[in-house]
Each structure stands twice: as C-alpha cells, then as structure tokens.
N, C-alpha and C positions, 0 to 999 in steps of 0.2 A: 464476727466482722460487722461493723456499722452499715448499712447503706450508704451508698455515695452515688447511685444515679438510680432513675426508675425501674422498674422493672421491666420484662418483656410485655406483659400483658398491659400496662400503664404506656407501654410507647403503640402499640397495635392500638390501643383504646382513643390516643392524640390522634394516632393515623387514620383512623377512621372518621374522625371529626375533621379532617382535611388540612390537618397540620405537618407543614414541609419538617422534617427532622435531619434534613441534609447538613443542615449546621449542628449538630448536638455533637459535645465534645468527648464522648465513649462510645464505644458499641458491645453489642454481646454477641461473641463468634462461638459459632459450633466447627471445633477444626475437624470432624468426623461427616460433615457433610448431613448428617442423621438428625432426623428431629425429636427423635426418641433418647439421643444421647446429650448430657448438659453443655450451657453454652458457659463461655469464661468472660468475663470484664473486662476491655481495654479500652486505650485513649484510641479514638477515630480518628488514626492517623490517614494522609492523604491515598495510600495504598488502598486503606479500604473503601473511601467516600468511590476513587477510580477504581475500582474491582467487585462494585454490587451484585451480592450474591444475595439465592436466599436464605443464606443463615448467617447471614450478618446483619445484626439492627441494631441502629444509632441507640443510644439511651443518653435523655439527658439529666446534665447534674443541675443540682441548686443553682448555680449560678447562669446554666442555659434557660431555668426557668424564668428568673425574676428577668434577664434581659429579654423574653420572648414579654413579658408583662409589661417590659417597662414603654412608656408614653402611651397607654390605653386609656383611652376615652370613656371618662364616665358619664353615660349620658342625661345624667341630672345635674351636674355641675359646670362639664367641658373639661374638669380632670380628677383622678382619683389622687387620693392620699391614704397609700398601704399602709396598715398596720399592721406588726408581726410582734407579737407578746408570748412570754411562756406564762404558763400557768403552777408555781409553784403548788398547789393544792392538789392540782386532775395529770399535776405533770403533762400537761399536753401545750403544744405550740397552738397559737390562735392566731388569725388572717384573715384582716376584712377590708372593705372600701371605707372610705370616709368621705364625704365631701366638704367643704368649707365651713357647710352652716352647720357641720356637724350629724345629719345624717349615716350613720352604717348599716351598710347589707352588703353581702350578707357577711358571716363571721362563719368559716372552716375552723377547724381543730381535729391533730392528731399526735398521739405523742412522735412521731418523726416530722421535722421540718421540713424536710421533702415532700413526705407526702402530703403535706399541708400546703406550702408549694401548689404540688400537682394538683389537688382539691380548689383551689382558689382559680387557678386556669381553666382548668374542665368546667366550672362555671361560668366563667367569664366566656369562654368561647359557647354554650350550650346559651349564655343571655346576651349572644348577639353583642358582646364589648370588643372582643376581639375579629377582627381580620384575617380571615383565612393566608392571607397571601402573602404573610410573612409581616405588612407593612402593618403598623397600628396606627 
C-alpha cells in the first residue's frame, strides 16, 4: 500500500515543533485503546476532531501539507517560489525555495512526495519561515 499521510512519528515530530494538526484531513485510531496494538487510517471525520482521545492522531496528507506551505514568507525575497521535480535518475522527488533572482535553498529529496513534503516544512518551520499559529 502507497503512503497517503504521514506517519505517527512525522505528526508527534510537527507536534512538537508547535504545529496545530487540528485541521489535518486523516487520523490514525487505535480502536483497542492499547498503545501496544496498531493504529488504522482514517478521514478525520468531525466525531473524532469532537472526541479527542489519546489514540487518536490527525495525520496529514500531501495536500494538508502544501496548503500548511502555502503563502510563506521567504525572507530574502518577501515570497517563495516552490519547486517540486522528480528525479528520473535517483528516482527521488526534489523540493526547494526559489526566489526571483533565482537563488535556492534549500532543496529536500526523497523517493515519497510526501515525505519530501514533510522535509521541506520541518525546515521551513526549524528556519523560522513558518508561523507557529497556523497563519503564514
């Protein structure tokens, strides 16, 4: 099966850099209550955002990412311009800033889009581009 949102340990990792996941459109449920037993994949439907437990955690997909990305302030330009390339050669996805005059930094790559994605934020939030508070 493909990946289609991050992992647990990828949204504890956002969570602890002070990223709201209230809006992330999957969660991962443990219906055993157990943290020792596996969690399953679902759309974060309004039941669970209203019934926070703790074994239930948001997980966002590709598309929660790039709109948590989108209108971030690059602070050498006043805006970025995302690049997202495959790499036929390394088979890997690549992901970097660009500004105007043509400067990039930095550039992620992984062969999943997502986690290339996630790599690009986790940057971006650790280099002070992002805003904790949801707003960019």
């Amino acid at each position: 099966m493909k990946k289609i949102a991050l992992d647990i340990d990828q949204m504890k990792h956002l969570q602890s850099l002070g990223i709201d996941t209230s809006n992330a459109s999957m969660c991962w449920v443990n219906h055993y209550e157990e943290p020792a037993l596996s969690y399953e994949l679902h759309i974060y439907i309004d039941f669970f955002k209203k019934n926070p437990q703790k074994w239930i955690i948001p997980a966002f997909t590709l598309q929660d990412i790039l709109e948590l990305m989108e209108g971030i302030t690059y602070e050498r330009s006043g805006f970025p311009l995302s690049l997202i390339t495959y790499d036929y050669t390394t088979k890997t996805w690549n992901m970097g800033l660009r500004n105007p005059i043509g400067l990039e930094n930095p550039k992620v790559e992984s062969p999943s889009l997502l986690d290339t994605a996630y790599n690009m934020l986790v940057w971006m939030i650790e280099n002070g581009l992002f805003q904790k508070s949801g707003k960019n």
